[in-house]
C-alpha positions in Angstrom: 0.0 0.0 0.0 2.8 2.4 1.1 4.2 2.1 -3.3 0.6 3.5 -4.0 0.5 5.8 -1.7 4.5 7.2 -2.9 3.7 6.6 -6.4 0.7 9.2 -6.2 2.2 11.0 -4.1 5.2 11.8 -6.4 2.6 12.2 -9.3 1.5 15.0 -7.4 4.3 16.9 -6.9 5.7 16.2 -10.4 2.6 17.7 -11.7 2.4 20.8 -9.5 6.4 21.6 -8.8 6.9 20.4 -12.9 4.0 22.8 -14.1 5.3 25.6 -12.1 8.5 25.6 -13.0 7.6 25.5 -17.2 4.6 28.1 -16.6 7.2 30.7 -14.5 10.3 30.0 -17.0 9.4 28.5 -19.8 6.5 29.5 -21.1 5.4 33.3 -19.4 9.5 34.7 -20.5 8.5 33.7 -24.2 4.9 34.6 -24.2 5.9 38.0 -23.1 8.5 38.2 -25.6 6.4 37.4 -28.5 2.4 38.9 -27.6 1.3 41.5 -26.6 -1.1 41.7 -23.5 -4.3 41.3 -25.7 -3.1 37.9 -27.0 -0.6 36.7 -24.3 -3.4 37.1 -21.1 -6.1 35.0 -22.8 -3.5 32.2 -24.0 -2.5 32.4 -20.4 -5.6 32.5 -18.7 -6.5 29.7 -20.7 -2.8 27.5 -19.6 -3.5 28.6 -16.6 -7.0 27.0 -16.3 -5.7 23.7 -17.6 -3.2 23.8 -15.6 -4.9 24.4 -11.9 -7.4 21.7 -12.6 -4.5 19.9 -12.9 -3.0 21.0 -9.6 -6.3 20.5 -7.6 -6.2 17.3 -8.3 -2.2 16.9 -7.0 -2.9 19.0 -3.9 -5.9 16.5 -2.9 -3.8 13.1 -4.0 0.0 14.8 -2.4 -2.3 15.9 1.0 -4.3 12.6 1.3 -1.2 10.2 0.3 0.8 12.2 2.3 -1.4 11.9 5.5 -2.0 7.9 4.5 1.6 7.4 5.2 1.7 9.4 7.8 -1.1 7.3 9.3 0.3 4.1 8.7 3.7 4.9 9.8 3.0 6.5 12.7 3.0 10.6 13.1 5.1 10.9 16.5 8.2 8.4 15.1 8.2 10.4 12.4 11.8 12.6 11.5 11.5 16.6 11.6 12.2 16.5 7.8 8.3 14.9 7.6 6.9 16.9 9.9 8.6 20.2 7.9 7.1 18.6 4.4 3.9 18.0 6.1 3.8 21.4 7.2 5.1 23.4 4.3 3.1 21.0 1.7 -0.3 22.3 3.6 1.5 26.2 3.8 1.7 25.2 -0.1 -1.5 24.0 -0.7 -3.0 27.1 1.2 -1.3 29.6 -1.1 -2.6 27.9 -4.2 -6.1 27.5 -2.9 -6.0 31.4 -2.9 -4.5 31.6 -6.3 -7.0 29.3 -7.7 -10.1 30.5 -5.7 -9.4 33.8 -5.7 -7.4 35.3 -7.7 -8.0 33.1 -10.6 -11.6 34.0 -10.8 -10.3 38.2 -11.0 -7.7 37.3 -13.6 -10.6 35.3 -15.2 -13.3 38.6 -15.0 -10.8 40.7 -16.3 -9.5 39.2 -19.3 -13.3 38.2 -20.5 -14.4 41.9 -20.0 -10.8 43.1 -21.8 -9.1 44.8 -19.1 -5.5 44.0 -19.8 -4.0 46.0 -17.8 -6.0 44.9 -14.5 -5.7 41.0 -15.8 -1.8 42.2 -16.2 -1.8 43.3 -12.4 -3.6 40.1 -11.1 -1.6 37.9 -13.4 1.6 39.5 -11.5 0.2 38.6 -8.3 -0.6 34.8 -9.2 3.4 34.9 -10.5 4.5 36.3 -7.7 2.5 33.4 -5.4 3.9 31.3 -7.6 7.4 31.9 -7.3 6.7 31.5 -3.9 5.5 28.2 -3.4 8.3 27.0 -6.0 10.6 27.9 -3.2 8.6 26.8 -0.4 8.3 23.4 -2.9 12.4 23.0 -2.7 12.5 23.5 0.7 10.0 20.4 0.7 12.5 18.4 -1.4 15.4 19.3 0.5 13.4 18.4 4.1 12.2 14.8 2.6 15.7 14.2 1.8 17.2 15.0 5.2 15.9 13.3 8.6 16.4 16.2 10.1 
């Protein structure tokens, strides 16, 4: 049960720490490059979209795989590394839930009704989150890899 519970775990984080990383410097350097705001915030609106789905589902599987383990194993024998992962991952998950409940939804209201330069400003405040939980994801890494 515990290879399951790893395996979807991992998914998880590939998904969501993977995704961030294109979306933030990959894809946004390049789209800014080459459209200007009334093409390049629809096209990433729309990624964007796509690609939180795609993290809601990681958050729930990386939280409830996480806490299986935990559960099975045993919270209190666990290392301060798990405990740091446990408690960053739900600092993590917290941080998107606000990017993709709320300011998703603005960026959303403002591209339909053509305000680029609002959608811009929200848009820089989703990056900005972003960036943010891509470090608070490599401290994650680092803390499962030391028993700390």
């Amino acid at each position: 049960m515990m290879r399951y519970l790893l395996l979807a775990h991992l998914a998880g984080v590939i998904v969501w720490i993977g995704g961030m990383f294109f979306a933030h410097f990959c894809l946004r350097p390049v789209a800014t490059l080459q459209l200007p705001p009334p093409q390049r915030l629809p096209l990433m609106t729309a990624v964007l979209g796509r690609f939180f789905a795609a993290v809601a589902v990681s958050v729930i599987a990386i939280l409830g795989s996480g806490f299986a383990m935990v559960a099975i194993s045993g919270f209190a024998g666990g290392t301060m590394g798990r405990h740091l992962m446990m408690g960053i991952g739900v600092a993590m998950a917290l941080i998107f839930a606000v990017i993709y409940l709320r300011l998703y939804p603005q960026l959303r209201a403002r591209i339909d009704a053509g305000e680029w330069q609002a959608g811009g400003a929200v848009l820089d405040r989703i990056r900005r989150l972003v960036v943010v939980n891509l470090g608070l994801g490599t401290l994650t890494m680092l803390a499962a890899m030391v028993p700390l």
